[in-house]
LOMIKE-281103 format. One record per residue (C-alpha): residue number from 1; residue in three letters; chain; x, y, z. Coordinates in nm, 3 decimals. Layout:
<NUM; 'ALA'; 'A'; <X; Y; Z>>
...
This chain:
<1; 'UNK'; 'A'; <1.953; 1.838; -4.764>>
<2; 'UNK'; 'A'; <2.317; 1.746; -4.630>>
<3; 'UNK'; 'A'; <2.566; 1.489; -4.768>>
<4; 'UNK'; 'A'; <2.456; 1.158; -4.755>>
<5; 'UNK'; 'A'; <2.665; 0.931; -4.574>>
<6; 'UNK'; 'A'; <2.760; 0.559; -4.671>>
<7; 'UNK'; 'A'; <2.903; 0.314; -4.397>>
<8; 'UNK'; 'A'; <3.072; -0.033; -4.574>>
<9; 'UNK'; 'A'; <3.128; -0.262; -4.264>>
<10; 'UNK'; 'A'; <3.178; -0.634; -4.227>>
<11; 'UNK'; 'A'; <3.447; -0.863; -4.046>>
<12; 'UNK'; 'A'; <3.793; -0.808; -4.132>>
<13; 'UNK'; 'A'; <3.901; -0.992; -4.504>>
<14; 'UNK'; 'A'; <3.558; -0.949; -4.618>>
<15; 'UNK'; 'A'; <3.623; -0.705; -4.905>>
<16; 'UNK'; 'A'; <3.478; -0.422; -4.735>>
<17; 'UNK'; 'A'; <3.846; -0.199; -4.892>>
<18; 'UNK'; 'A'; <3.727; -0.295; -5.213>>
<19; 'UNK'; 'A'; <3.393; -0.215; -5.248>>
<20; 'UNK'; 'A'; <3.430; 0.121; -5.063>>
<21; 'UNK'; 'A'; <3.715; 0.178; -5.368>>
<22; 'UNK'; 'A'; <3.484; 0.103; -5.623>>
<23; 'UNK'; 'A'; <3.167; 0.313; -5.468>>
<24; 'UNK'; 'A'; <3.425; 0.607; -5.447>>
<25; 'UNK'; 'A'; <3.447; 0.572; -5.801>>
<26; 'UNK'; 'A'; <3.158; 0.703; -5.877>>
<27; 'UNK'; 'A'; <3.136; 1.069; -5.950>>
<28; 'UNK'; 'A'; <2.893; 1.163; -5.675>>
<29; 'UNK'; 'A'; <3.076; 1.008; -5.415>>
<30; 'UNK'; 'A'; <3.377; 1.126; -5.165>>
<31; 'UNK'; 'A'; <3.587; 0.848; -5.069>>
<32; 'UNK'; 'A'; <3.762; 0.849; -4.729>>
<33; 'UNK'; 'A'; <4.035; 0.636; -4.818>>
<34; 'UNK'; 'A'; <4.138; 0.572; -4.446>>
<35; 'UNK'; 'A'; <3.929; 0.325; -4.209>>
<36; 'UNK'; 'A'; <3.689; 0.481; -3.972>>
<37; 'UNK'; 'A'; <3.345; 0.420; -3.837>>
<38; 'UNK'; 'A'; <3.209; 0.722; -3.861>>
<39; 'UNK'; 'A'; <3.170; 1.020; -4.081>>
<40; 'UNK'; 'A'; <3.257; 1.351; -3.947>>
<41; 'UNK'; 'A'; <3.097; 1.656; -4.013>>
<42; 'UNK'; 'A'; <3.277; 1.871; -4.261>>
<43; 'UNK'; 'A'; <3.255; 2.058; -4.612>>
<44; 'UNK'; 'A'; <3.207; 1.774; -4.843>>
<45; 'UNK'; 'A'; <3.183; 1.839; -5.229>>
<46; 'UNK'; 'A'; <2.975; 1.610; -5.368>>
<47; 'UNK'; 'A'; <2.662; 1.449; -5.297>>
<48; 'UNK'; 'A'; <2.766; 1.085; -5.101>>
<49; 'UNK'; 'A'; <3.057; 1.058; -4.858>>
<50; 'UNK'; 'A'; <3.217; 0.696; -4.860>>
<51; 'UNK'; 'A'; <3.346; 0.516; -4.523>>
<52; 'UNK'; 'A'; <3.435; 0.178; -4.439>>
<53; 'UNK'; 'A'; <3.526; -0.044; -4.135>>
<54; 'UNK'; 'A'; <3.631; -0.357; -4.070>>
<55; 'UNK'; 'A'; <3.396; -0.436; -3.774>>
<56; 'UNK'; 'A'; <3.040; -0.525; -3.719>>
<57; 'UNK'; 'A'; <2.995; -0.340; -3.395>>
<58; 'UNK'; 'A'; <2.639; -0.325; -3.232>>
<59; 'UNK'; 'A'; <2.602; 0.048; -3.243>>
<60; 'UNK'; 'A'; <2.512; 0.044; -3.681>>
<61; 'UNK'; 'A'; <2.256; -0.052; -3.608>>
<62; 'UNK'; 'A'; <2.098; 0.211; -3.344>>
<63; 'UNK'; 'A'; <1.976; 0.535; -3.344>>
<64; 'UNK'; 'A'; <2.304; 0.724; -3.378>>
<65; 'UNK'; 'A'; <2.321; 0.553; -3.729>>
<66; 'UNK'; 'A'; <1.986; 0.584; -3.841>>
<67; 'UNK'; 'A'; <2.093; 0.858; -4.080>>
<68; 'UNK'; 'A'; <2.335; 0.669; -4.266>>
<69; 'UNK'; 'A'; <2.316; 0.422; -4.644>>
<70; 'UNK'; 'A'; <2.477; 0.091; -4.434>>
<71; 'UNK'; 'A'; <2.640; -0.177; -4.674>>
<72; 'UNK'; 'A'; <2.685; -0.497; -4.472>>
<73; 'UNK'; 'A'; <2.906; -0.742; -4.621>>
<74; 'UNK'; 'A'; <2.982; -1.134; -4.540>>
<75; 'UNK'; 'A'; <3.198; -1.392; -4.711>>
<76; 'UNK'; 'A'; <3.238; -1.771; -4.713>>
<77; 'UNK'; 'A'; <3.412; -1.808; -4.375>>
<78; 'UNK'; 'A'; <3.644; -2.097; -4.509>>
<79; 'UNK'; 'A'; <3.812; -1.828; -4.722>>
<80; 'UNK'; 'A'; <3.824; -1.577; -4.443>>
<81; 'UNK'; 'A'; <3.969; -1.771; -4.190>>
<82; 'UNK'; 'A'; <4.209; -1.881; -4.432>>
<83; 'UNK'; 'A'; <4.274; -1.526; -4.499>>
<84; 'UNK'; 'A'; <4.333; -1.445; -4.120>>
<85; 'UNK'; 'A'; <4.562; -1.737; -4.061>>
<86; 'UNK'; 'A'; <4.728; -1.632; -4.372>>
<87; 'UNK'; 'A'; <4.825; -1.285; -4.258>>
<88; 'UNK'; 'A'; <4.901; -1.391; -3.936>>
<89; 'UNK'; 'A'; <5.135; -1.689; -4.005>>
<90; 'UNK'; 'A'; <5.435; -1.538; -3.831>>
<91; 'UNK'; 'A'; <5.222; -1.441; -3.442>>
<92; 'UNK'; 'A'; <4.907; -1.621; -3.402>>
<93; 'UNK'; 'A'; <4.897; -1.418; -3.086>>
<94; 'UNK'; 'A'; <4.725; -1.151; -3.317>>
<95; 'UNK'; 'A'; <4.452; -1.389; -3.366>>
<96; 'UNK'; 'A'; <4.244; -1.223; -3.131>>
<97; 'UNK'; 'A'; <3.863; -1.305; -3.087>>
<98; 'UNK'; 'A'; <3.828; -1.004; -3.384>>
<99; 'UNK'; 'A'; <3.966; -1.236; -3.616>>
<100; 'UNK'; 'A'; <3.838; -1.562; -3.470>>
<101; 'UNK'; 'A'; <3.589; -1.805; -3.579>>
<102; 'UNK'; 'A'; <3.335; -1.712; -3.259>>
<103; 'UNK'; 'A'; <3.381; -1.377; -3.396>>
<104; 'UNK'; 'A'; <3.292; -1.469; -3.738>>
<105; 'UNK'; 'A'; <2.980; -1.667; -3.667>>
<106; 'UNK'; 'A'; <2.844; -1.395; -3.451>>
<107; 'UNK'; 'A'; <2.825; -1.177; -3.745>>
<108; 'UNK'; 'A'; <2.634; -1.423; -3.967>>
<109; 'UNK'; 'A'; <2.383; -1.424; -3.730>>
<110; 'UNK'; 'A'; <2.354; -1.073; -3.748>>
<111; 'UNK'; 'A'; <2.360; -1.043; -4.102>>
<112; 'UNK'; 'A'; <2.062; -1.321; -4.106>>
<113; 'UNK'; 'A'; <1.900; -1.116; -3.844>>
<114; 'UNK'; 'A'; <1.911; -0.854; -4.124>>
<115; 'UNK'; 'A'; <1.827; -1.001; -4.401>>
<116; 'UNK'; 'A'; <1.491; -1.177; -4.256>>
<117; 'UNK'; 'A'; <1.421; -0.824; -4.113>>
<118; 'UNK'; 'A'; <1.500; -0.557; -4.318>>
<119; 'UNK'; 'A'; <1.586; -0.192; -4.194>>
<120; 'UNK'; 'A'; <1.557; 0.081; -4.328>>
<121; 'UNK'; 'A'; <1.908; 0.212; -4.529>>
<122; 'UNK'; 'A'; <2.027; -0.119; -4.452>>
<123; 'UNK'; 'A'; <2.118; -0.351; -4.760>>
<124; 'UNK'; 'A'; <2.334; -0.658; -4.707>>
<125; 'UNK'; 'A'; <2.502; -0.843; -5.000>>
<126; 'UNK'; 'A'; <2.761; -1.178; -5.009>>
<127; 'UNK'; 'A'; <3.116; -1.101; -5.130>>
<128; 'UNK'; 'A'; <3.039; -1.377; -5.371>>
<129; 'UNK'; 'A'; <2.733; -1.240; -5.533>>
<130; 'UNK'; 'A'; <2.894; -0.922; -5.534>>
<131; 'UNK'; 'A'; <3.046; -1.057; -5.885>>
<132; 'UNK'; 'A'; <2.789; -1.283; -6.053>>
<133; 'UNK'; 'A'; <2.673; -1.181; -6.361>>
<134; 'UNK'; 'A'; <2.837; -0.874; -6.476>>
<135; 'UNK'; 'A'; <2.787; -0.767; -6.112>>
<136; 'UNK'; 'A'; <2.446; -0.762; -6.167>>
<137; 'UNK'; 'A'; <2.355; -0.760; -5.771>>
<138; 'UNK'; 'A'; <2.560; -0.488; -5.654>>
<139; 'UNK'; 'A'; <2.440; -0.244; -5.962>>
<140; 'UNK'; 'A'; <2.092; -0.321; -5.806>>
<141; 'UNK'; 'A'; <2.212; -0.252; -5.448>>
<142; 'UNK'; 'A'; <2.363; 0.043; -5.579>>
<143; 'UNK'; 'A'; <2.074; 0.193; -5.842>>
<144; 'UNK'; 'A'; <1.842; 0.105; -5.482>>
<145; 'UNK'; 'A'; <2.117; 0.404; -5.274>>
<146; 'UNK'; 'A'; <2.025; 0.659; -5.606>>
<147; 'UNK'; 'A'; <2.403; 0.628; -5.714>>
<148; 'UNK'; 'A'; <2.445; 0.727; -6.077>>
<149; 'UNK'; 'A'; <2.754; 0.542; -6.242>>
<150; 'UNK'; 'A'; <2.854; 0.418; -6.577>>
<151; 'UNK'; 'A'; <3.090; 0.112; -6.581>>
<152; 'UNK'; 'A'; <3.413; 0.201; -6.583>>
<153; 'UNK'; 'A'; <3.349; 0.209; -6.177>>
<154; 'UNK'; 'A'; <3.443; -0.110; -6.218>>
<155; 'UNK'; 'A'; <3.754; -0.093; -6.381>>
<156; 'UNK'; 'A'; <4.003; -0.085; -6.087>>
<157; 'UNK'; 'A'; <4.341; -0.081; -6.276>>
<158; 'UNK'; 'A'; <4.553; 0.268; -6.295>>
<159; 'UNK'; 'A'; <4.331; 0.382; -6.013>>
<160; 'UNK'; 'A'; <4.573; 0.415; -5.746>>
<161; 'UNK'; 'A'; <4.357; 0.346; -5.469>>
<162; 'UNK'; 'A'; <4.444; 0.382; -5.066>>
<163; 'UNK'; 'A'; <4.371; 0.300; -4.746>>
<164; 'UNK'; 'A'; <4.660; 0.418; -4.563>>
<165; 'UNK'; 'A'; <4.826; 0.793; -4.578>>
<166; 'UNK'; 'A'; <5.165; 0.839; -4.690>>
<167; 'UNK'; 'A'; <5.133; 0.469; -4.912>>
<168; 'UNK'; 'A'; <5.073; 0.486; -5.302>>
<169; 'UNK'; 'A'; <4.968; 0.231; -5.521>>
<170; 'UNK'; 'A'; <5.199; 0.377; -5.807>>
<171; 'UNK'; 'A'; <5.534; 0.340; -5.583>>
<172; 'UNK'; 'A'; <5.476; -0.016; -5.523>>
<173; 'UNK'; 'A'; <5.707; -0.204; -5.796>>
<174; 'UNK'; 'A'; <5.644; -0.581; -5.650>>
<175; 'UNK'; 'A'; <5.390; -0.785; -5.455>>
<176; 'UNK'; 'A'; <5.459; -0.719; -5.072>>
<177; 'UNK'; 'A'; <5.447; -0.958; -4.820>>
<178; 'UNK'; 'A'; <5.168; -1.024; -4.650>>
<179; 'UNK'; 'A'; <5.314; -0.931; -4.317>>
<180; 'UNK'; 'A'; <5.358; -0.586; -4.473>>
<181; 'UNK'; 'A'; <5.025; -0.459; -4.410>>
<182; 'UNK'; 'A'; <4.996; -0.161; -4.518>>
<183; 'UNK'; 'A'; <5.141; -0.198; -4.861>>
<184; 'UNK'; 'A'; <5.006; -0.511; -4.917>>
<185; 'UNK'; 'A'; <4.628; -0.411; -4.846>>
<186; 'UNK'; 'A'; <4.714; -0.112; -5.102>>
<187; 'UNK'; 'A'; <4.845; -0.359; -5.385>>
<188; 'UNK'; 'A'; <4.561; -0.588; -5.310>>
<189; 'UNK'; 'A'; <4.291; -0.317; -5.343>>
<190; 'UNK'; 'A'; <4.479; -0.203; -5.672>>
<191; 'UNK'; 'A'; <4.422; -0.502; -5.861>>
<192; 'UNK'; 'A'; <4.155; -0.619; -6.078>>
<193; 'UNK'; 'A'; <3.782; -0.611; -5.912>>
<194; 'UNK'; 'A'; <3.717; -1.018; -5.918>>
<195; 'UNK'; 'A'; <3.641; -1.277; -5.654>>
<196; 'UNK'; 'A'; <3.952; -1.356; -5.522>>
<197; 'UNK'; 'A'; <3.819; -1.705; -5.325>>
<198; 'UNK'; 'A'; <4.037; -1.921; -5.556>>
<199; 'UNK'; 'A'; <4.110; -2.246; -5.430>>
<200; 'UNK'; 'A'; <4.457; -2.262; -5.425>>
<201; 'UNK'; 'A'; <4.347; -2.017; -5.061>>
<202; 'UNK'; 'A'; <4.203; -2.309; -4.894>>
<203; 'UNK'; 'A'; <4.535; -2.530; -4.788>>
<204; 'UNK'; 'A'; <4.521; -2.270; -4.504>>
<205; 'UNK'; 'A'; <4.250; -2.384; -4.327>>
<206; 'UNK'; 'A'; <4.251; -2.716; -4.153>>
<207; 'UNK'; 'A'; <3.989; -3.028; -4.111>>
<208; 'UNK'; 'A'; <3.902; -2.917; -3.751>>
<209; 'UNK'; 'A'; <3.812; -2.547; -3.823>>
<210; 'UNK'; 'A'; <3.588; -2.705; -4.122>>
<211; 'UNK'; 'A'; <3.440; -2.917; -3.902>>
<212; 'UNK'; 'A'; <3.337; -2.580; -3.656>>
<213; 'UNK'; 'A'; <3.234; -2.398; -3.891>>
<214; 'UNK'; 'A'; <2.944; -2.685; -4.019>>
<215; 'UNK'; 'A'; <2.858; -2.701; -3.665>>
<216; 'UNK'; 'A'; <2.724; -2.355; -3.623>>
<217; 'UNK'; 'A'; <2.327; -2.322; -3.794>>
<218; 'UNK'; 'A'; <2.430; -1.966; -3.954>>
<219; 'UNK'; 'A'; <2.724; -2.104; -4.156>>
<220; 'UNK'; 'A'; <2.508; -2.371; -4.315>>
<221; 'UNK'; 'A'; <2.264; -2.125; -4.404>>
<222; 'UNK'; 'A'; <2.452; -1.897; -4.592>>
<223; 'UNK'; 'A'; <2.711; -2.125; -4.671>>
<224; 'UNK'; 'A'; <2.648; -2.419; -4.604>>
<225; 'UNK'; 'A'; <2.649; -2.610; -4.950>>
<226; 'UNK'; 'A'; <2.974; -2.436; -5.083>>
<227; 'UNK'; 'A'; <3.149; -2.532; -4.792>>
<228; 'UNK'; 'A'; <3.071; -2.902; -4.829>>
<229; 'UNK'; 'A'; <3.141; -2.852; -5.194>>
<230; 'UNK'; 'A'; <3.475; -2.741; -5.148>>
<231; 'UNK'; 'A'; <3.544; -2.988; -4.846>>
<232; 'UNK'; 'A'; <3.688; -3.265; -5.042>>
<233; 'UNK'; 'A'; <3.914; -3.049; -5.205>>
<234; 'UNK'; 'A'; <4.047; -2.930; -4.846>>
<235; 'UNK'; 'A'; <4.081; -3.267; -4.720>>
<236; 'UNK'; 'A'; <4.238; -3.414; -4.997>>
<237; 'UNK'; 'A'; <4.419; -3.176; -5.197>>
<238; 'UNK'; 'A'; <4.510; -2.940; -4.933>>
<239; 'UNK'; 'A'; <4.595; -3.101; -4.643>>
């Protein structure tokens, strides 16, 4: 039996670079550090081969997939579309539909889809839960793949992770900015493995893209409650 091949995929901001770090920790696993949305065939020496992409495009989830372990991540979209607006403070031009809110919602509704229909290799996990308990819901995704690991996976200091050639963690002296992409998605996948929606994150998102997002059915399913949680916070302490 060939390597077995492991797809991480969700919208952009996500933590899609994160997780496929932390799965290339394990022993068994080859990480390809770069993005890419597919595997190629080569000489791989270990058991697992490790991709991820920033996308949730339609054709995961055919037949020219079938063969591949698919991790499908979401997160609470009032963090990633502060994220986007974030990175993209200085040309909002770049705010394509890719990083819009249509965008966004789309892929809850396929990540529903999933969940109330499982397929086969498919498993589909919240950023958020990702880090409750000890982590205890992304061990079980991962015991249900066959991975073997021990925890130190999960220590993600003096690792030097990447996701671009040519850029090391271990030249990087200070934070970049965020406009510097590459070297800032290399610091930020360098530091410690925790759930980064702090909620000093939310004055970038306004009252009218809250009030969007509560107005589509698969955001109040999956997030629905946090969101109004947090909403007082955005309106008053944010904004």
């Amino acid at each position: 039996m060939g390597v077995k091949k492991i797809l991480i995929f969700g919208n952009p901001h996500s933590g899609t670079s994160i997780i496929k770090s932390i799965v290339g920790h394990i022993d068994a696993v080859h990480e390809i550090y770069y993005e890419c949305d597919k595997i190629e065939e080569g000489i791989y020496n270990k058991d697992y081969v490790v991709c991820k992409c920033p996308d949730v495009m339609d054709k995961f989830f055919e037949e020219e997939y079938k063969d591949y372990i698919k991790i499908f991540i979401v997160r609470n979209p009032i963090w990633v579309v502060a994220s986007y607006k974030r990175r993209f403070v200085k040309d909002e031009t770049k705010r394509t539909f890719k990083y819009s809110i249509e965008r966004y919602v789309k892929v809850l509704e396929k990540f529903l889809e999933c969940v109330k229909s499982p397929k086969n290799n498919l498993y589909t996990i919240r950023y958020e839960d990702i880090f409750e308990n000890n982590f205890e819901k992304f061990k079980c995704l991962l015991n249900s793949i066959g991975l073997e690991y021990d925890p130190s996976i999960f220590g993600n200091e003096n690792r030097n992770n990447m996701i671009v050639n040519g850029i090391s963690y271990d030249k990087i002296v200070d934070m970049p900015k965020a406009h510097d992409h590459d070297r800032f998605r290399t610091y930020q996948i360098n530091q410690a493995f925790v759930n980064n929606n702090t909620i000093e994150k939310l004055k970038d998102i306004s009252h009218e893209e809250i009030k969007i997002l509560l107005e589509q059915p698969a955001v109040i399913e999956l997030y629905g409650d946090d969101i109004i949680k947090h909403e007082g916070f955005i309106n008053h302490g944010c904004n």
